[in-house]
Structures are given as structure tokens and as C-alpha cells.
C-alpha positions in Angstrom: 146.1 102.2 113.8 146.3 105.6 111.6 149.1 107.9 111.6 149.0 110.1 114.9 150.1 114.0 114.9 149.8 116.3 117.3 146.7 119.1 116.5 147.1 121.8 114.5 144.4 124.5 114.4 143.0 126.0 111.5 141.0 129.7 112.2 138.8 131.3 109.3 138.1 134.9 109.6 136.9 137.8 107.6 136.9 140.7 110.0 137.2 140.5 113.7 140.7 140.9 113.9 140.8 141.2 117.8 138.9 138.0 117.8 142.2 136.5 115.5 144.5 137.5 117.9 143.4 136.3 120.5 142.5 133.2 119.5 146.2 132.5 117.9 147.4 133.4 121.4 145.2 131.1 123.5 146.3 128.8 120.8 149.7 129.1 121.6 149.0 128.8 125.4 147.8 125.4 124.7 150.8 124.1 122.7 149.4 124.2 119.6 152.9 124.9 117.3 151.4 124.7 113.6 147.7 127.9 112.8 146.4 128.0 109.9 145.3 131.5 109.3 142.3 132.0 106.6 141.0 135.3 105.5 137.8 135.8 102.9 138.4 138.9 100.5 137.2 141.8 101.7 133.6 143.7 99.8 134.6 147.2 100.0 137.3 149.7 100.4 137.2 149.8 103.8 137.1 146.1 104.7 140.2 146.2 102.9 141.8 149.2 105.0 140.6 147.3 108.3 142.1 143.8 107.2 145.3 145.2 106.2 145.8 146.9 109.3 145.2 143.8 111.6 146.8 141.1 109.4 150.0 143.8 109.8 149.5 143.2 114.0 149.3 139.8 113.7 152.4 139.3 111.1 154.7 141.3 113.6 153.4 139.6 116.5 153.9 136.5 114.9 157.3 137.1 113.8 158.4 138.6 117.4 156.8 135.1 119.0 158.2 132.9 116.6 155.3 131.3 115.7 154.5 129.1 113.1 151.5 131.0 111.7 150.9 130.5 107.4 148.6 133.0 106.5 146.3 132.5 103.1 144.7 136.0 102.4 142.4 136.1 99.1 141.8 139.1 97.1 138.3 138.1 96.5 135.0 137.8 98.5 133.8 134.5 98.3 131.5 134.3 100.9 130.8 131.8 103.9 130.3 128.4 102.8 133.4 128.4 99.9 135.8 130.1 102.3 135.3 127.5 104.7 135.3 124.6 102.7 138.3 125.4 100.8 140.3 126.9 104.1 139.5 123.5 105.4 140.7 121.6 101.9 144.1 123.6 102.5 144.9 122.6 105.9 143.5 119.1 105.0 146.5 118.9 102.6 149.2 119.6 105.0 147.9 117.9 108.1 146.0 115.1 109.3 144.2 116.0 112.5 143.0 119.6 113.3 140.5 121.9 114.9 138.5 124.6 113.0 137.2 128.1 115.1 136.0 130.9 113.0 136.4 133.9 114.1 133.4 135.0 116.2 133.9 131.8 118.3 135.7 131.9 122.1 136.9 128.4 123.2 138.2 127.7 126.6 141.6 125.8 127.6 139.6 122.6 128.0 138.5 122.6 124.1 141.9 121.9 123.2 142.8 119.1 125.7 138.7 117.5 124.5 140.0 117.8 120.8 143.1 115.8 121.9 141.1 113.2 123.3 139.0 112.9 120.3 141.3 113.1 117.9 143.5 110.3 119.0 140.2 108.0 120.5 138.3 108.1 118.2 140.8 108.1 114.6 140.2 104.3 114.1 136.2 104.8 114.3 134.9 104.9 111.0 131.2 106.4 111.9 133.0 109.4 113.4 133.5 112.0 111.2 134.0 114.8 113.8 134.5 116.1 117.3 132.5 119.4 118.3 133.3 122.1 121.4 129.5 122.7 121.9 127.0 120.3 124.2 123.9 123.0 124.7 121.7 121.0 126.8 124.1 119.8 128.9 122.2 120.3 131.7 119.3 118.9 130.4 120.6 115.8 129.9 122.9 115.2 132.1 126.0 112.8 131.2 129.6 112.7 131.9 130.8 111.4 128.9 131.8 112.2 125.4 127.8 111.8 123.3 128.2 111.0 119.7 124.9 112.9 117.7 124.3 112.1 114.3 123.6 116.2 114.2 126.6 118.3 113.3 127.5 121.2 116.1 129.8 123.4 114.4 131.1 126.2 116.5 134.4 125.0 117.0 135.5 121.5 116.4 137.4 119.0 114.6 138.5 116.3 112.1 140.4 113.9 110.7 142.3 114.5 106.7 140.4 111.1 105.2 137.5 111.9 107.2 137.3 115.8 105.8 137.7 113.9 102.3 133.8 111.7 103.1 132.8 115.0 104.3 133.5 117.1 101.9 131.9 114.5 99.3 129.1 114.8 101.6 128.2 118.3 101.1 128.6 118.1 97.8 126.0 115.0 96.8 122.8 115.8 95.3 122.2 112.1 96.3 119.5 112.1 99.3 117.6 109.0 99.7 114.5 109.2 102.2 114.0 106.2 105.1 110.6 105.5 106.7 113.0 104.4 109.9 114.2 108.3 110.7 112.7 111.5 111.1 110.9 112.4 107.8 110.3 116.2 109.3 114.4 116.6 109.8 115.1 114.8 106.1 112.6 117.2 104.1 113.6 120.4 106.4 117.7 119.2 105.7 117.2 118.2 102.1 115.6 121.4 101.4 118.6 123.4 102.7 120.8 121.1 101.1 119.7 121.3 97.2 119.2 125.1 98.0 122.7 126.0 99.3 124.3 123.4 96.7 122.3 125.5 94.2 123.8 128.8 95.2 120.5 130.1 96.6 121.8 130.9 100.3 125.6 131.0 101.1 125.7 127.9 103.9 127.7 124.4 104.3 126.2 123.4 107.3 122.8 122.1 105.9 124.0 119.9 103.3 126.8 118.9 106.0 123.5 118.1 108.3 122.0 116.4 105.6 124.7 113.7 104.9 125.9 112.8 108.4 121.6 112.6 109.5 120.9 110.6 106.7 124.4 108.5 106.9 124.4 107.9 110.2 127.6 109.3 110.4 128.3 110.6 114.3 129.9 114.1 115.9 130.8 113.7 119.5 129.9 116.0 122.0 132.0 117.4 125.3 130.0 116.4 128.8 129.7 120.5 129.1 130.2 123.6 126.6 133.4 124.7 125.6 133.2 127.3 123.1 130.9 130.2 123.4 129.8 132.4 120.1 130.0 136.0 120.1 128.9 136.4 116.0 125.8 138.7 116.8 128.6 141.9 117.4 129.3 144.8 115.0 131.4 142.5 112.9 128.9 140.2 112.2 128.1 139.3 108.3 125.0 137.0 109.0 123.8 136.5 112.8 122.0 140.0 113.9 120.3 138.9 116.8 121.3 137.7 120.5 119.8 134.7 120.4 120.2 131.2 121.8 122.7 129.7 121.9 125.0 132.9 121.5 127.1 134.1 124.3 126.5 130.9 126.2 129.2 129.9 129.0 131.8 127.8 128.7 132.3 125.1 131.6 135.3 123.2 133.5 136.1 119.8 132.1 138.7 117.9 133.5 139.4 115.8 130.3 141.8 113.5 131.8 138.7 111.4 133.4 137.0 111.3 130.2 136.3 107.5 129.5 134.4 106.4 126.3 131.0 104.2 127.4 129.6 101.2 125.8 126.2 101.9 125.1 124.7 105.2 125.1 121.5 105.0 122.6 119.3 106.7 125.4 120.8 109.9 125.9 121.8 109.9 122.4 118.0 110.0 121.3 117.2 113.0 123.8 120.0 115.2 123.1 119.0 114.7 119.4 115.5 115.3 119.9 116.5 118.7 121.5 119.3 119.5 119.2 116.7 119.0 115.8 114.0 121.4 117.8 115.7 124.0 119.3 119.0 124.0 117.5 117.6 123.4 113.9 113.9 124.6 114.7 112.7 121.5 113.0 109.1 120.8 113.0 106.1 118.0 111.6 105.3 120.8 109.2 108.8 120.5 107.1 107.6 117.3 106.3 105.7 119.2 103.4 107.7 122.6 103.9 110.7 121.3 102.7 109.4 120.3 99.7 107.2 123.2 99.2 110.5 125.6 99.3 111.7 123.2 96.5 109.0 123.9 94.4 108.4 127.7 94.6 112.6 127.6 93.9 112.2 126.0 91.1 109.0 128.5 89.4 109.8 131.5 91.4 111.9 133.9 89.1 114.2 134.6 91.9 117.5 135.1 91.5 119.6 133.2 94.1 122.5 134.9 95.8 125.4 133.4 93.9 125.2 132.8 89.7 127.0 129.6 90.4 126.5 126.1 91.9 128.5 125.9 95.8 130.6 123.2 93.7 131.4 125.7 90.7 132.6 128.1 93.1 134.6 126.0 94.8 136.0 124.9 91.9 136.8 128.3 90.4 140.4 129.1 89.4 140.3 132.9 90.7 139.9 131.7 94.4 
């Protein structure tokens, strides 16, 4: 049995300062008594000016709750994928079981008690690397038990310390070995978002996150119904512009004490991931030759990616 703790909760932000605050306060409401509070750099002048002023709200308010907020502000913008992948490295080193909302993310009460659950049921499993607040297609397929996906869902969940270390590993290998047994559509279409965010053309860590836990067999387990809704399409918003699915969708009741963990559950494992890799990641029989295709015109295109480094030289960059 591994070493037990109660939750902490990391939040990674950037701008929606509202967002922060109330999200440290339904925090609080659920006993959680250790935030991590992470803030990217701002770009401008006035991204500066609107940081300083909330990060001032939230230190008094902090101070006059006596709450155990640490606060790691950085002077620089590093963009998406290293801020969360560090912010996570830095609450990995303190604690050993924790949630992670960003800030354009609204959880419900019931996310906390299901990140319990997981976090202490599911610590000895080896094949589970993480917990997530979102089931989409709930109703679709229609379960009342935790469903462990090989997919990743992102908006608001969890982990383990060690796990986050195989994780963090994960998104990092250039190592991606093809199997005639899975999906060749889902490998091409994640391997090609992979290489391209490890290679600094597009500022994500979910792909190459995708891409190791698909092709690993590593699991994420679901909630029985949605828990956390995302609001990142707002004025705030740095990379979602559209209010699209599954934005703003509701959050349900789950009464988590009734939660049991089933034997066998291959069946609606294999549906929800069929509509998780098509509507979710938009995969498709063309990215069997797509994803390579994008790999080639990378590589002769003279485009200049977004960032002059790798993902790992940035996240292993001494001004951050």
C-alpha cells in the first residue's frame, strides 16, 4: 500500500482572475487545506497591470481566510504546454496526490469527493495514471461506474507523484512504436501531434500525453456523469475562440459514496472510446496517411514553428 495524503489542488492560470478566486474558494468549501497557485508571465503591459491587480485580491483574501495558498508567479511568458508541465513538476515535489483545474475550468462539489475516491482506489493500480472530472457521453453510454479510457480527458483531473514522474517521461519520448492490434488512424493522427508539439511547432502537452497512454495502454478513469464544465471560449481565452462542444456543458449530481469499482468492463470501455477518438479528438481513416503527411511538409516546409526550442529545452530552461 503507497503512502496516503489527503488531496491537495493545484490551479494554473494566466488571466481569469475571477475564475482563480472562485475556484480557491469552492476549494476551500471542500476541505481542501494545501492550493497550489500557478501563474504564466504575462505578454504585454497590460496583462501585467491586470495580473497584479487580481493576484493583490487573492493575497489579502488569502491572508484574511488563513489559507494555505503558495503562489508561484513567473516573470516570463512561457506558454501553455511548459507552464503546465512544470506547475505540475512543482506541486509533484511537495505532494503525492493532487487535482489539476486551469483556470477556465468550473468543477462541481462532487469532483472533489470522485478525486478522493480515485486517488485512494486506485494508488496501488499500476495501469492507472490518472483520474479525470469529464465523462461527455455519459448519456450515450450509460454506466454507473467509474470507466477507465486509455484516452486522456484533461479538463480537471488528477494524479499520483510517481505516476506524474511515467507521465511526464511520456510526453517527452520521441519513442512511438506502431501495433497492427490498435487503431492505426488514432496512432498516425497522435504521433503526428506528438513529434510536432515536442518539436516546438504548436504550444500543446496533451497530444504527446494522448500518444503515450493510447499506445501504452496506460488508463484514465472516468466519473458515471460530468463534473467539470469549461468556460475557455470567454474574453480571456488565449487559444479556444469558438463555443463549441464540449464547452459550457453541465455538470451532474453524483453521489460518490455508492461508487463501487466493477470487474470487467471491456464493452463500454470500447464504445466510450470509439466516441471519445471521433468526436473528442476528430480522429478519422484519413490520418492514417494525414499524420504522416503533416510530418513530411514539417520537415521541407520552411516554416518557422512557434517556439525556437524543443518542448524539452524549454522546460529545461534556467530563466523559467
Amino acid at each position: 500500500m503507497k503512502n496516503r495524503e489527503d488531496l491537495s489542488v493545484l490551479i494554473v492560470g494566466f488571466l481569469r482572475g475571477d475564475n482563480i478566486r472562485k475556484l480557491i474558494e469552492l476549494s476551500q468549501a471542500n476541505s481542501i487545506e494545501s492550493i497550489y497557485l500557478s501563474i504564466d508571465g504575462p505578454r504585454n503591459q497590460m496583462e501585467q497591470n491586470l495580473q497584479e491587480r487580481f493576484l493583490k485580491e487573492i493575497e489579502e483574501y488569502s491572508a484574511a481566510s488563513h489559507l494555505d495558498l503558495k503562489l508561484w508567479r513567473r516573470k516570463n511568458n512561457f506558454g501553455s504546454a511548459v507552464s503546465v508541465i512544470k506547475s505540475i513538476d512543482w506541486i509533484a515535489s511537495e505532494k503525492n496526490n493532487f487535482m489539476i483545474l486551469e483556470d477556465d475550468l468550473v468543477p462541481n462539489n462532487d469532483f472533489y469527493d470522485f478525486s478522493r475516491f480515485c486517488s485512494d482506489s486506485y494508488v496501488d493500480k499500476d495501469e492507472v495514471l490518472m483520474w479525470s472530472g469529464n465523462r461527455f457521453f455519459g448519456e450515450e453510454n450509460q454506466i454507473n461506474h467509474p470507466l477507465p479510457v486509455h484516452f486522456p480527458l484533461i479538463w480537471g483531473w488528477g494524479t499520483w507523484s510517481d505516476k506524474w514522474i511515467e507521465l511526464r517521461k511520456g510526453i517527452l519520448t520521441r519513442r512511438h512504436g506502431f501495433s497492427i492490434r490498435r487503431s492505426l488512424s488514432t496512432q498516425s493522427f497522435l504521433a503526428a501531434g506528438k513529434f510536432r508539439a515536442q518539436d516546438g511547432r504548436i504550444d500543446a502537452w496533451d497530444l504527446p500525453l494522448a500518444s503515450y497512454m493510447f499506445n501504452q495502454n496506460r488508463l484514465c478513469i472516468l466519473p458515471p456523469v460530468n463534473l467539470v464544465s469549461n468556460i475557455g471560449s470567454d474574453v480571456m481565452a488565449t487559444h479556444t475562440v469558438e463555443d463549441t462542444w464540449p464547452l459550457f456543458l453541465d455538470t451532474k449530481h453524483l453521489l460518490v459514496s455508492e461508487l463501487e469499482i466493477p470487474e470487467e468492463v471491456k464493452r463500454a470501455t470500447h464504445k466510450e472510446e470509439k466516441l471519445i477518438r471521433r468526436r473528442v479528438y476528430k480522429v478519422r481513416r484519413r490520418h492514417i496517411f494525414s499524420g504522416i503527411l503533416v510530418r513530411l511538409l514539417d520537415f521541407f516546409r520552411k516554416i518557422n514553428p512557434k517556439f525556437n526550442e524543443t518542448l524539452e529545452a524549454r522546460l529545461n530552461s534556467e530563466s523559467i
